[in-house]
The first five atom37 places (N, CA, C, CB, O) and aatype in JSON, in Angstrom:
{
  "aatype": [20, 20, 20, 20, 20, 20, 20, 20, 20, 20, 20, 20, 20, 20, 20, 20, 20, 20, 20, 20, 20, 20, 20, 20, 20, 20, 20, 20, 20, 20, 20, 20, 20, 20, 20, 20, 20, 20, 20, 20, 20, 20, 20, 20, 20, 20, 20, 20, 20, 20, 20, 20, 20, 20, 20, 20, 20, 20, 20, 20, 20, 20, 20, 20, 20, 20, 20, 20, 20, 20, 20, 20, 20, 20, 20, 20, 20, 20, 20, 20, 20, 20, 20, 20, 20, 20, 20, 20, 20, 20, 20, 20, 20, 20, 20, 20, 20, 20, 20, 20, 20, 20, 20, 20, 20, 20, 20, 20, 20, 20, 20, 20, 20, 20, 20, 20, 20, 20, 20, 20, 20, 20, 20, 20, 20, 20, 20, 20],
  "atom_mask": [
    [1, 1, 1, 1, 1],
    [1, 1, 1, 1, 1],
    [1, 1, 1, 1, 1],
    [1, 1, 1, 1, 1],
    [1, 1, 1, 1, 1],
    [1, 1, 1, 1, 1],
    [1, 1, 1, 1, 1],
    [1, 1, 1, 1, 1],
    [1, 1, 1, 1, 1],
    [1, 1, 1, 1, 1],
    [1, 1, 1, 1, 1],
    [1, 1, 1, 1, 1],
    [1, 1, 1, 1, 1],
    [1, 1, 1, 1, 1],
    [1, 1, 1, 1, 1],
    [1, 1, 1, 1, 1],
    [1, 1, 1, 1, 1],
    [1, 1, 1, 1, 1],
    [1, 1, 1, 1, 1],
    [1, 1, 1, 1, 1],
    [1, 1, 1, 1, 1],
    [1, 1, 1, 1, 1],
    [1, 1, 1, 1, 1],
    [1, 1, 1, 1, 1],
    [1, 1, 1, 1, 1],
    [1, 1, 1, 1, 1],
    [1, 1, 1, 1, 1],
    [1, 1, 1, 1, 1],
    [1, 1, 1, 1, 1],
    [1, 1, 1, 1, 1],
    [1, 1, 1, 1, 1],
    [1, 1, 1, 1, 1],
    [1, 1, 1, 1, 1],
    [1, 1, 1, 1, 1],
    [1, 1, 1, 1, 1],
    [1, 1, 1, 1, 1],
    [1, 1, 1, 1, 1],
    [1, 1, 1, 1, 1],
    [1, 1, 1, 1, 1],
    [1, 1, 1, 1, 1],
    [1, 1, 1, 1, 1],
    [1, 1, 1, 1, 1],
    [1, 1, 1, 1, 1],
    [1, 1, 1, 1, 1],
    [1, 1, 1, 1, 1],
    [1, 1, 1, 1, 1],
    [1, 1, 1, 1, 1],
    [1, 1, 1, 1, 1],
    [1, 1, 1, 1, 1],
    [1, 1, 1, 1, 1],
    [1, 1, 1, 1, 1],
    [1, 1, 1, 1, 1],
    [1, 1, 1, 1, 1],
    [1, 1, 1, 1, 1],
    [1, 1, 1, 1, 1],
    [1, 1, 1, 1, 1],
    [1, 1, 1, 1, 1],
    [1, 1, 1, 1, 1],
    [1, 1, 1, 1, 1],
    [1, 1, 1, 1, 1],
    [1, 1, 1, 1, 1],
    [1, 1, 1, 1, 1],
    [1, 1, 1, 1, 1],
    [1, 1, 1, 1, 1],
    [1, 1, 1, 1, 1],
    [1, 1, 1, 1, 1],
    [1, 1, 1, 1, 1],
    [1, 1, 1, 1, 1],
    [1, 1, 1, 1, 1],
    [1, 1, 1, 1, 1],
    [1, 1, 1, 1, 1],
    [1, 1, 1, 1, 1],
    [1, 1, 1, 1, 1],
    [1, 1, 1, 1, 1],
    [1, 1, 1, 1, 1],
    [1, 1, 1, 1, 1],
    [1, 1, 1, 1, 1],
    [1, 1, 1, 1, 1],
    [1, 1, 1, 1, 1],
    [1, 1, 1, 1, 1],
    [1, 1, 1, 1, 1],
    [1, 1, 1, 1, 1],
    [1, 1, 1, 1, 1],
    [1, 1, 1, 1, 1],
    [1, 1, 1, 1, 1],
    [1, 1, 1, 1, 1],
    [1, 1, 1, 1, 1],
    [1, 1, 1, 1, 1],
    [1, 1, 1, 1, 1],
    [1, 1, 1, 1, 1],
    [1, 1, 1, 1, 1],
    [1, 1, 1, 1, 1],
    [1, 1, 1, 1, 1],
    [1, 1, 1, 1, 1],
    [1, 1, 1, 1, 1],
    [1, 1, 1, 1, 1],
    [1, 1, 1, 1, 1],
    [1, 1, 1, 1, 1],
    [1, 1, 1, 1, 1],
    [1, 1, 1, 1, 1],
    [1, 1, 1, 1, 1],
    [1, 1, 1, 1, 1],
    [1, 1, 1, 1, 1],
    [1, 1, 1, 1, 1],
    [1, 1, 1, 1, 1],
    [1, 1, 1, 1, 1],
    [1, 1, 1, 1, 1],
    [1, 1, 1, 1, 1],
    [1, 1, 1, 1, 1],
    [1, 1, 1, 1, 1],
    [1, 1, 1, 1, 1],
    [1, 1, 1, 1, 1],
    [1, 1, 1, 1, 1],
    [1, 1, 1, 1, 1],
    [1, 1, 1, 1, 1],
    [1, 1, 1, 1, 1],
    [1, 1, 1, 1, 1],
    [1, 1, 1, 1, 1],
    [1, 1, 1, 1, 1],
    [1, 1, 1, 1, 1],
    [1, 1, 1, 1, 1],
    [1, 1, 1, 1, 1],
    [1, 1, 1, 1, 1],
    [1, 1, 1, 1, 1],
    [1, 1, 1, 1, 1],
    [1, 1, 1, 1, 1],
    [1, 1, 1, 1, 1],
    [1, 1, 1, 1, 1]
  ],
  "atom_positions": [
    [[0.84, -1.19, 0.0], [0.0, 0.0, 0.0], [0.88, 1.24, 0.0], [-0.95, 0.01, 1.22], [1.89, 1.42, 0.68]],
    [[0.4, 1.95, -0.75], [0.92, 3.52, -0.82], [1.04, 3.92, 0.5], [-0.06, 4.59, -1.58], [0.82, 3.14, 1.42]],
    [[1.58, 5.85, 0.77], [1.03, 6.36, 1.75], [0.28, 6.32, 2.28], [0.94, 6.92, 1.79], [-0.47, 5.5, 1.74]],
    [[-0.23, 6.75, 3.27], [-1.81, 7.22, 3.87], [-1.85, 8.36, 4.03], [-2.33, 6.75, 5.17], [-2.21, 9.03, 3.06]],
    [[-1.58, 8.89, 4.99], [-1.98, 10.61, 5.34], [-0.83, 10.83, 4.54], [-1.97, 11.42, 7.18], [0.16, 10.11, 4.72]],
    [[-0.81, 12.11, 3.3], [0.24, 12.54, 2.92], [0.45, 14.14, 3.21], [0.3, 12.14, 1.63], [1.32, 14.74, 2.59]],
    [[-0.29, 14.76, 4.08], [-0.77, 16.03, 5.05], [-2.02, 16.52, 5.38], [-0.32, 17.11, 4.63], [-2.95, 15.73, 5.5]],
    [[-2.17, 17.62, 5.52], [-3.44, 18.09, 6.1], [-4.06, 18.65, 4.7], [-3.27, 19.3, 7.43], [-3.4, 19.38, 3.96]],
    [[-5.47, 18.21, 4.4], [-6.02, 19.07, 3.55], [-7.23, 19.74, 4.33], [-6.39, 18.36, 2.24], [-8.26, 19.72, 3.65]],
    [[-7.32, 20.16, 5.25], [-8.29, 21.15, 5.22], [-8.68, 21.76, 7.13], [-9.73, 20.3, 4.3], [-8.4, 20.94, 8.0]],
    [[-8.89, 22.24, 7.29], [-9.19, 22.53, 8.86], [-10.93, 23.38, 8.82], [-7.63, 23.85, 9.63], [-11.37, 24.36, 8.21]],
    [[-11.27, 22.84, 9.37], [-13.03, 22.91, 9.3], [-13.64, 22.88, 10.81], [-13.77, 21.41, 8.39], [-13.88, 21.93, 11.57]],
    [[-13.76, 23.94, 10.91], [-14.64, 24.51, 12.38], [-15.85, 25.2, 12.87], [-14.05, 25.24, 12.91], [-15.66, 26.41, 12.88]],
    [[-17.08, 24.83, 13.29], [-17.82, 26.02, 13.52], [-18.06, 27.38, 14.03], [-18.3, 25.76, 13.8], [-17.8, 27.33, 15.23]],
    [[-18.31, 28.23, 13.8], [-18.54, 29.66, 14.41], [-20.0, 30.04, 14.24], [-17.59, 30.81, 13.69], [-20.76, 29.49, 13.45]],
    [[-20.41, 31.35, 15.33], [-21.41, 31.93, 15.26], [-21.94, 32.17, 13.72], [-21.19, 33.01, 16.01], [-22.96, 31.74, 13.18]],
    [[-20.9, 33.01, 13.18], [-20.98, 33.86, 11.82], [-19.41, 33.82, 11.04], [-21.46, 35.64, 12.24], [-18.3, 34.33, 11.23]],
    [[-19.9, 33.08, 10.26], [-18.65, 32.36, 9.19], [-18.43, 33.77, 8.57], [-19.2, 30.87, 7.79], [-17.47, 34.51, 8.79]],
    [[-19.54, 34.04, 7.72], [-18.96, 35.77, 6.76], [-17.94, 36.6, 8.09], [-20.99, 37.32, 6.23], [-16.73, 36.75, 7.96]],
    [[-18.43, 36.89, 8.87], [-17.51, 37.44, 10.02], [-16.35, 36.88, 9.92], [-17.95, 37.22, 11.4], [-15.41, 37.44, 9.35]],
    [[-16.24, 35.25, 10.66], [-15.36, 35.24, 10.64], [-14.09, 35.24, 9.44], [-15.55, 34.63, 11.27], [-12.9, 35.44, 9.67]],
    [[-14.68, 34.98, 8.2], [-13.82, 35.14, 7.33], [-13.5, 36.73, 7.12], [-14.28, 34.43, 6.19], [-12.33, 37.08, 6.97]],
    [[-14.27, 37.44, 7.11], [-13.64, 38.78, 7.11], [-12.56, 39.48, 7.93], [-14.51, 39.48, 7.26], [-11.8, 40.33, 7.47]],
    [[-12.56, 38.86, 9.7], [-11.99, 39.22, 10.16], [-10.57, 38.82, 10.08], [-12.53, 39.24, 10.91], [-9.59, 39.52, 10.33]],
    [[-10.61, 37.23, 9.59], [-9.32, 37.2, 9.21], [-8.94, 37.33, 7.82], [-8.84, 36.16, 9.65], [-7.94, 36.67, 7.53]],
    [[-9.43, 37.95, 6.93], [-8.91, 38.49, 5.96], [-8.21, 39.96, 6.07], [-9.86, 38.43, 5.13], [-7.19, 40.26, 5.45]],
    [[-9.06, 41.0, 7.1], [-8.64, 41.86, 7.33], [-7.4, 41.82, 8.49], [-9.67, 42.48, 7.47], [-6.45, 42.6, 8.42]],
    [[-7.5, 41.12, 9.24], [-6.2, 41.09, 10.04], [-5.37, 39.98, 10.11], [-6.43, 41.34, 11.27], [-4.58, 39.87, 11.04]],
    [[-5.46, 39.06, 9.14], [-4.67, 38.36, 9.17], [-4.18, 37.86, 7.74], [-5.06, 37.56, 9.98], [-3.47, 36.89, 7.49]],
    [[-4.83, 38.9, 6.76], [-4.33, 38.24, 5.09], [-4.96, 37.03, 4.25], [-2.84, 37.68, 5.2], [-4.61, 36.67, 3.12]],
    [[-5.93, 36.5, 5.02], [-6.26, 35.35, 4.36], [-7.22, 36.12, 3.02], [-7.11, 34.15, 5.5], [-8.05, 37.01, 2.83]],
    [[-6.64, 35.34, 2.5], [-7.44, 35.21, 0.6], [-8.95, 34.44, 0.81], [-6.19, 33.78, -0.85], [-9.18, 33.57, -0.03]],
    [[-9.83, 34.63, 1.66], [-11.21, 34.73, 1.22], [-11.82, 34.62, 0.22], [-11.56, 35.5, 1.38], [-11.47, 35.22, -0.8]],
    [[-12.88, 33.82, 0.24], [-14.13, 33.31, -0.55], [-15.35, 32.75, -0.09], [-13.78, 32.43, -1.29], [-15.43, 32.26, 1.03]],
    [[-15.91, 32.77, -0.56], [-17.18, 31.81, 0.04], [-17.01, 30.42, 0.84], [-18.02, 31.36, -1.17], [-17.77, 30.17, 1.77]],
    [[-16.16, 29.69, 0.52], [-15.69, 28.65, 1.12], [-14.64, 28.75, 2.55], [-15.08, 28.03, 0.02], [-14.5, 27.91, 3.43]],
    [[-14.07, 29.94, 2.43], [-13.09, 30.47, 3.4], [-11.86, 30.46, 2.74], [-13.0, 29.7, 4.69], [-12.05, 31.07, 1.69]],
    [[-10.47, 30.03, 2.82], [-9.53, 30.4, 2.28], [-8.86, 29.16, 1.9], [-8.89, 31.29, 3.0], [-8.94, 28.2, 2.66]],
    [[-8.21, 29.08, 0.83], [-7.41, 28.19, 0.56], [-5.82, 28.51, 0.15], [-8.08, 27.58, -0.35], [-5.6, 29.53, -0.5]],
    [[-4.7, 27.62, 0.54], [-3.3, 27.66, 1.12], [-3.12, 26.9, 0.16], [-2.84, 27.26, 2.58], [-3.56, 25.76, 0.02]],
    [[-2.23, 27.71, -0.77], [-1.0, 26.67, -1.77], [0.33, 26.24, -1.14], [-0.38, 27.54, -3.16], [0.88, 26.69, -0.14]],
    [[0.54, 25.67, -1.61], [1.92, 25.01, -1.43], [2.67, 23.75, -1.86], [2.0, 24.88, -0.38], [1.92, 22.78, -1.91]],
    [[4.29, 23.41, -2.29], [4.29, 22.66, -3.17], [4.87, 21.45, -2.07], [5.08, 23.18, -4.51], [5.41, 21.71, -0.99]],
    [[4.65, 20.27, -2.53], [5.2, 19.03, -2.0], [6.61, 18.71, -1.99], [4.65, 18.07, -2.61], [7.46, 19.38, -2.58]],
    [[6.86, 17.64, -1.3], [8.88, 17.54, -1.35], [8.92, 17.29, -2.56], [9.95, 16.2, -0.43], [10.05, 17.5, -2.99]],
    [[8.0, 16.82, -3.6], [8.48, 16.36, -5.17], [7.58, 17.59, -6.0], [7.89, 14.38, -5.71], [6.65, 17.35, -6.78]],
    [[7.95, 18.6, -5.73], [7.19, 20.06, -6.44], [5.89, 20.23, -6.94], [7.8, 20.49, -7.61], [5.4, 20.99, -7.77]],
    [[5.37, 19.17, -6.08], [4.12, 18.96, -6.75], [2.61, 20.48, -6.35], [3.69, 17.14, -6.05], [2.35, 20.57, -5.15]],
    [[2.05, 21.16, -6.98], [1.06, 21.81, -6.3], [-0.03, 21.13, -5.48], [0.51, 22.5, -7.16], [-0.69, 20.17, -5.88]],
    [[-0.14, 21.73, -4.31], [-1.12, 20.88, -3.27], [-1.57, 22.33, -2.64], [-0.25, 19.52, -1.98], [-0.9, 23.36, -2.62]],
    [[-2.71, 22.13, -2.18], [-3.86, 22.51, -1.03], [-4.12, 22.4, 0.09], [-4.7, 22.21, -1.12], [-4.26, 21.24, 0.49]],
    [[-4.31, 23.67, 1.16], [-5.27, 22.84, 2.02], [-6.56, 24.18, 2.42], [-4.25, 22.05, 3.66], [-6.49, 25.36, 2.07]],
    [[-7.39, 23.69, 3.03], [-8.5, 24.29, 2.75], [-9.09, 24.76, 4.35], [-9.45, 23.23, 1.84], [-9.49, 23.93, 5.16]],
    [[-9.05, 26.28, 4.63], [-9.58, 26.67, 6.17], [-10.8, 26.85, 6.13], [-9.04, 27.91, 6.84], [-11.04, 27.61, 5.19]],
    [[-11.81, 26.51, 6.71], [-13.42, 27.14, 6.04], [-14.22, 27.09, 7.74], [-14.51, 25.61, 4.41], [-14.11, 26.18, 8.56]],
    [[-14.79, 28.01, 7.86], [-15.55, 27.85, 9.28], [-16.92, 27.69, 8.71], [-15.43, 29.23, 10.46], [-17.37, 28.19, 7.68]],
    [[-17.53, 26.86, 9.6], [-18.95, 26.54, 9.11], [-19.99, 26.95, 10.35], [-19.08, 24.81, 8.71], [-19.78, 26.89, 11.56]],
    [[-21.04, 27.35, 9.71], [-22.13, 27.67, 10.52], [-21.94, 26.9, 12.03], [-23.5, 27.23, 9.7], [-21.43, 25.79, 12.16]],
    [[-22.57, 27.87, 13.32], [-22.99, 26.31, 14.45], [-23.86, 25.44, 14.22], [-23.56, 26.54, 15.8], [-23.75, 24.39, 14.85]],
    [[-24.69, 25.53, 13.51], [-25.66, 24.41, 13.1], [-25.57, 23.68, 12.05], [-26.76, 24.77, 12.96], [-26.51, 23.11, 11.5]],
    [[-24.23, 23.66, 11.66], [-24.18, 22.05, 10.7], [-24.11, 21.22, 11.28], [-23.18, 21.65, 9.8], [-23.64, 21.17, 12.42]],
    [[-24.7, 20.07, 10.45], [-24.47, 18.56, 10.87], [-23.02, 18.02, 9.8], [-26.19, 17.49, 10.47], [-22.69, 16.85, 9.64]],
    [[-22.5, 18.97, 9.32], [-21.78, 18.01, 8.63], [-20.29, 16.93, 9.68], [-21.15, 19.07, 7.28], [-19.51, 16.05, 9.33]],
    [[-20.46, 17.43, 10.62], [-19.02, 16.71, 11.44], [-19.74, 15.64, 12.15], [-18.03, 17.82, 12.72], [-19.0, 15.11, 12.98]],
    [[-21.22, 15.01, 12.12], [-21.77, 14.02, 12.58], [-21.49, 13.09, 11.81], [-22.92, 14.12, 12.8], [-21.45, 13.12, 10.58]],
    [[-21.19, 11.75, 12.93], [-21.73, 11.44, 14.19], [-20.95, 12.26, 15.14], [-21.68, 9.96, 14.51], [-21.38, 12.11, 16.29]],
    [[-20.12, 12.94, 15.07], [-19.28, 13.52, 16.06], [-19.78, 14.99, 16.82], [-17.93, 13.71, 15.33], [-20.48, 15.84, 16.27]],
    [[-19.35, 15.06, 17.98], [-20.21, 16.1, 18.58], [-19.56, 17.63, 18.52], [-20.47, 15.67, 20.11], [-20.12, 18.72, 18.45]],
    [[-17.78, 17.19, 18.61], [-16.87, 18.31, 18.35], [-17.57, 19.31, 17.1], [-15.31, 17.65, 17.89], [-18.45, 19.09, 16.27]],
    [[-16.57, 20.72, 17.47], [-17.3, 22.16, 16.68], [-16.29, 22.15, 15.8], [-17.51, 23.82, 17.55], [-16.32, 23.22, 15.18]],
    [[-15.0, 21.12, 15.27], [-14.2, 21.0, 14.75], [-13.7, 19.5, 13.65], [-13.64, 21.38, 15.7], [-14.02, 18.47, 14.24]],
    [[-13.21, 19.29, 12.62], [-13.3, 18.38, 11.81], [-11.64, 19.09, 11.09], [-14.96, 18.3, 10.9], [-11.25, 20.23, 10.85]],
    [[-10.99, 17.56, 10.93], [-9.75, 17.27, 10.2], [-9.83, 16.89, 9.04], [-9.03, 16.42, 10.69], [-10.56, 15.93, 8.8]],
    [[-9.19, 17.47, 8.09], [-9.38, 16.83, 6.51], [-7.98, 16.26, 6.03], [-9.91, 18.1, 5.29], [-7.23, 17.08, 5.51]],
    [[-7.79, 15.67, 6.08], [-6.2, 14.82, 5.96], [-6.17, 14.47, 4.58], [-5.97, 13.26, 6.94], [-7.1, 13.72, 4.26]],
    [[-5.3, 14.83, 3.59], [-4.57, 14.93, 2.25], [-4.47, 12.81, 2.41], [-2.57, 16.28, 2.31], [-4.16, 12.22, 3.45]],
    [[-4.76, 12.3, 1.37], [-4.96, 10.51, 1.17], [-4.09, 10.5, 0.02], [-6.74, 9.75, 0.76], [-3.83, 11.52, -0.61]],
    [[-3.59, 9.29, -0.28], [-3.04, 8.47, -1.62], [-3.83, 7.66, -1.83], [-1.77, 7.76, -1.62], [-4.38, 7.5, -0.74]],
    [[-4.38, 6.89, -2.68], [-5.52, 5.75, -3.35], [-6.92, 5.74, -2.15], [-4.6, 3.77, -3.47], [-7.22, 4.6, -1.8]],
    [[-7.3, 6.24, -1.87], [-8.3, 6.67, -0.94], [-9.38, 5.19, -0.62], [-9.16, 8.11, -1.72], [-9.81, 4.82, 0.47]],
    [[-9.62, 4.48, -2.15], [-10.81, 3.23, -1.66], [-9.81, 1.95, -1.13], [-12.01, 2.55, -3.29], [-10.17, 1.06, -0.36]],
    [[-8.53, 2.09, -1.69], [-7.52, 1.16, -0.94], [-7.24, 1.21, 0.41], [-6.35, 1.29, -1.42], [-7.17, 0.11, 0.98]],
    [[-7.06, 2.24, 1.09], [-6.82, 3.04, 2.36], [-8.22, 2.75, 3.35], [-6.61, 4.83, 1.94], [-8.06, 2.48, 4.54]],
    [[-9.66, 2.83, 2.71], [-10.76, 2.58, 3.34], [-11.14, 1.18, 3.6], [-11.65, 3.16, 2.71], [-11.66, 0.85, 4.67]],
    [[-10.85, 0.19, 2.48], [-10.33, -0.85, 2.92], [-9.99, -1.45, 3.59], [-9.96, -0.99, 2.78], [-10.54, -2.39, 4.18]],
    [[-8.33, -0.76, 3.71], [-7.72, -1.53, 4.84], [-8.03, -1.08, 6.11], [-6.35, -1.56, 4.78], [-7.93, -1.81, 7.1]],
    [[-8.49, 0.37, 6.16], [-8.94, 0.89, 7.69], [-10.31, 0.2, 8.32], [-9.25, 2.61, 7.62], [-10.53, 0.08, 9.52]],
    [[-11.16, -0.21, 7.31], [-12.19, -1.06, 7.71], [-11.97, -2.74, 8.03], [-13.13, -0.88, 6.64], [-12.75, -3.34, 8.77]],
    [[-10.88, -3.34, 7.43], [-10.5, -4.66, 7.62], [-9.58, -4.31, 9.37], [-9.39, -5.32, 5.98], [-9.62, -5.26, 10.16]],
    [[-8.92, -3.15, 9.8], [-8.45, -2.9, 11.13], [-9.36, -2.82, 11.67], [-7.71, -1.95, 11.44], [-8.95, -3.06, 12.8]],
    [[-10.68, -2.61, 11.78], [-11.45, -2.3, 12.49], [-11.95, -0.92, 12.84], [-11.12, -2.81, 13.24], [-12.41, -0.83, 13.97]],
    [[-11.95, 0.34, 11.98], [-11.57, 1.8, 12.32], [-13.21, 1.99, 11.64], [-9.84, 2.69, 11.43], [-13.44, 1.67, 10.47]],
    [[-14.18, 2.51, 12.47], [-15.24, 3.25, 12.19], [-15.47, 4.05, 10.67], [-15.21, 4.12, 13.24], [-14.87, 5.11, 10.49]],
    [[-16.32, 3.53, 9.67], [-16.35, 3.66, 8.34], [-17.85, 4.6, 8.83], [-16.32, 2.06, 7.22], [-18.79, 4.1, 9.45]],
    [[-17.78, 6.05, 8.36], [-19.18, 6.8, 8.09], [-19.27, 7.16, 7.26], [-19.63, 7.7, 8.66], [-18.41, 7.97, 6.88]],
    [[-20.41, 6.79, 6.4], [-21.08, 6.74, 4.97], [-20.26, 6.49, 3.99], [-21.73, 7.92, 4.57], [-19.22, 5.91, 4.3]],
    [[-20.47, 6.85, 2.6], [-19.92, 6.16, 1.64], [-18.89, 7.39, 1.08], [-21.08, 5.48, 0.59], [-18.85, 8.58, 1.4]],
    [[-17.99, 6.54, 0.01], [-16.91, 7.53, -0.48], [-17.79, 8.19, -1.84], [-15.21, 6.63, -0.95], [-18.51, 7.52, -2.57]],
    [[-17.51, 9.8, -1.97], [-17.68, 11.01, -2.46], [-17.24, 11.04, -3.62], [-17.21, 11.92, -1.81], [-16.03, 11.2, -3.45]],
    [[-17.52, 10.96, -5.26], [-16.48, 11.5, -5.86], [-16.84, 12.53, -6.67], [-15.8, 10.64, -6.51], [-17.84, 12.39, -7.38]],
    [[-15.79, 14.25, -6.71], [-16.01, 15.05, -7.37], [-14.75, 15.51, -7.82], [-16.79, 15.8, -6.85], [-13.65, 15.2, -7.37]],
    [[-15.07, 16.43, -8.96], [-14.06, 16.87, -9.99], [-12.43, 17.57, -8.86], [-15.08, 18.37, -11.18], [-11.26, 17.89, -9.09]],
    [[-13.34, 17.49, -7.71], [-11.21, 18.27, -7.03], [-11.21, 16.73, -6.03], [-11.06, 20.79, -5.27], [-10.62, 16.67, -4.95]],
    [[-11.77, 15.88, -6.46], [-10.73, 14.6, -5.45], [-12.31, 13.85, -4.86], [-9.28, 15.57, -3.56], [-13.45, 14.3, -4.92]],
    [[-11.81, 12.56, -4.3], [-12.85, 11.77, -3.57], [-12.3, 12.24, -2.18], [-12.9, 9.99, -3.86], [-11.25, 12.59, -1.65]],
    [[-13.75, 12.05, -1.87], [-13.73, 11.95, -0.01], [-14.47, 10.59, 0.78], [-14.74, 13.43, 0.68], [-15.16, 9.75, 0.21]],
    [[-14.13, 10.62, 2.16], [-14.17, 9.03, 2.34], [-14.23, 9.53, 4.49], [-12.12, 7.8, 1.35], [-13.43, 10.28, 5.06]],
    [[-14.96, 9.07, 4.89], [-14.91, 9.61, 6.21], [-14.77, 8.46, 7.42], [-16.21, 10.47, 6.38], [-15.31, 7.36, 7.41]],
    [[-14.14, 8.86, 8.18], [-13.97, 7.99, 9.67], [-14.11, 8.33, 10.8], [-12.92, 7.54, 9.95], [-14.39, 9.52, 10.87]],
    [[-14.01, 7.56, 12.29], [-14.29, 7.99, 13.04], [-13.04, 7.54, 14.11], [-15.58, 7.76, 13.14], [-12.88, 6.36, 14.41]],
    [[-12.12, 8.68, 14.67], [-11.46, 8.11, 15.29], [-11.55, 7.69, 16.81], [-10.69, 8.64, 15.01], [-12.61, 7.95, 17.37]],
    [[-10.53, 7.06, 17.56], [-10.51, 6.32, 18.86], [-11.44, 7.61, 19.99], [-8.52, 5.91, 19.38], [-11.83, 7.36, 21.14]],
    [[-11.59, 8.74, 19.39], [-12.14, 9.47, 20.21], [-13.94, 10.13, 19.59], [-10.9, 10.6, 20.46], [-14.75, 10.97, 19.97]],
    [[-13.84, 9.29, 18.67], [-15.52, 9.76, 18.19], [-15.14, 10.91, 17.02], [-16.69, 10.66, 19.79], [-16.01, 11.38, 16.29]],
    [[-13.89, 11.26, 16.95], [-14.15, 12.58, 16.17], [-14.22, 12.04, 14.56], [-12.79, 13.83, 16.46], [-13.69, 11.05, 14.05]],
    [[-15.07, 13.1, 13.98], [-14.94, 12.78, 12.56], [-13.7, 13.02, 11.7], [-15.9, 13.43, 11.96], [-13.15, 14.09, 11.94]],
    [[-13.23, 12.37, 10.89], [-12.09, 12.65, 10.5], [-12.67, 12.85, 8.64], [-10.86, 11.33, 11.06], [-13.2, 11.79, 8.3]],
    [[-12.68, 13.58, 7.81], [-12.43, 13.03, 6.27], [-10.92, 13.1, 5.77], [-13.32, 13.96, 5.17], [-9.96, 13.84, 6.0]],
    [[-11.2, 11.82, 4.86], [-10.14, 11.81, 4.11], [-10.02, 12.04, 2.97], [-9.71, 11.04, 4.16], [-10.69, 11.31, 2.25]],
    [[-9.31, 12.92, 2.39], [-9.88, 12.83, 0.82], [-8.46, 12.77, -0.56], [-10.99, 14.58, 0.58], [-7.32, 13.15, -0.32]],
    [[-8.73, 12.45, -1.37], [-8.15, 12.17, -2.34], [-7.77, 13.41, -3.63], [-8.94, 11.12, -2.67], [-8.33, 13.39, -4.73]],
    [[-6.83, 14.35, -3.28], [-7.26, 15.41, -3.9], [-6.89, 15.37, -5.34], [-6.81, 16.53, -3.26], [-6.1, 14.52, -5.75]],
    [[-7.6, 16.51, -6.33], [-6.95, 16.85, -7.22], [-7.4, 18.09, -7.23], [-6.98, 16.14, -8.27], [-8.48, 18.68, -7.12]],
    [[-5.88, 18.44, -7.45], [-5.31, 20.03, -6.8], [-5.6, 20.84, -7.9], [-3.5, 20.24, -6.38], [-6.05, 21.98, -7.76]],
    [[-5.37, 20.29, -9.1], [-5.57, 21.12, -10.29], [-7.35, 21.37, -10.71], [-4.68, 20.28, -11.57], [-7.62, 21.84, -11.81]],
    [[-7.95, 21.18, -10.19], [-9.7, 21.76, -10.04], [-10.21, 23.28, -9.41], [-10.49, 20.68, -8.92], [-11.2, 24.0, -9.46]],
    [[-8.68, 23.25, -8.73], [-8.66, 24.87, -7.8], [-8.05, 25.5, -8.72], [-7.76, 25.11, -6.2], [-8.65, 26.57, -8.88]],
    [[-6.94, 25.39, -9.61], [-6.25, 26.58, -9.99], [-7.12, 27.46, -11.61], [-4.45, 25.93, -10.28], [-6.65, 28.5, -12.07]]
  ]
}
């Protein structure tokens, strides 16, 4: 098997007021803002272009369920249905099915502490 985690793709948290908070850190802290919140280039040890993605989400999503945390990890994958696989043959909490869209598949878990984790499979070149 390939890698597994090959870094972080994304940091995903709730707030009161997402437009806020993205404004405020655009204005004091530089982030490049959008509707989604901001996204971070940067190249890999083999020059490759990669992503990762900051976005605060409403308090009332459900998207980080089953998990109760106001916070969710998006971890950068290599072969993503191989990886789900084997994390389900270990025994590692499989929630719902794998995702696929034009910037990468996604694939979600639950770790030793309940939290939701996604994993996703990117392709970086859908952003640029």
């Amino acid at each position: 098997m390939k890698k597994r985690v090959t870094g972080i793709g994304g940091l995903f948290f709730k707030t009161k007021d997402p437009k806020a908070t993205k404004e405020w850190y655009q204005k004091h802290l530089g982030f490049n803002t959008d509707d989604y919140g901001c996204t971070f280039w940067w190249k890999d040890q083999d020059g490759k272009d990669c992503s990762t993605q900051w976005s605060p989400f409403p308090e009332e999503s459900n998207y980080y369920e089953p998990s109760k945390k106001d916070f969710m990890f998006n971890y950068r994958v290599e072969n993503l249905h191989e990886l789900m696989t084997a994390l389900k043959a270990e025994g590692v909490t499989i929630v719902g099915n794998i995702e696929e869209y034009e910037y990468g598949k996604f694939g979600w878990i639950l770790d030793n502490d309940g939290n939701k984790i996604e994993l996703w499979e990117p392709i970086d070149k859908a952003f640029q």
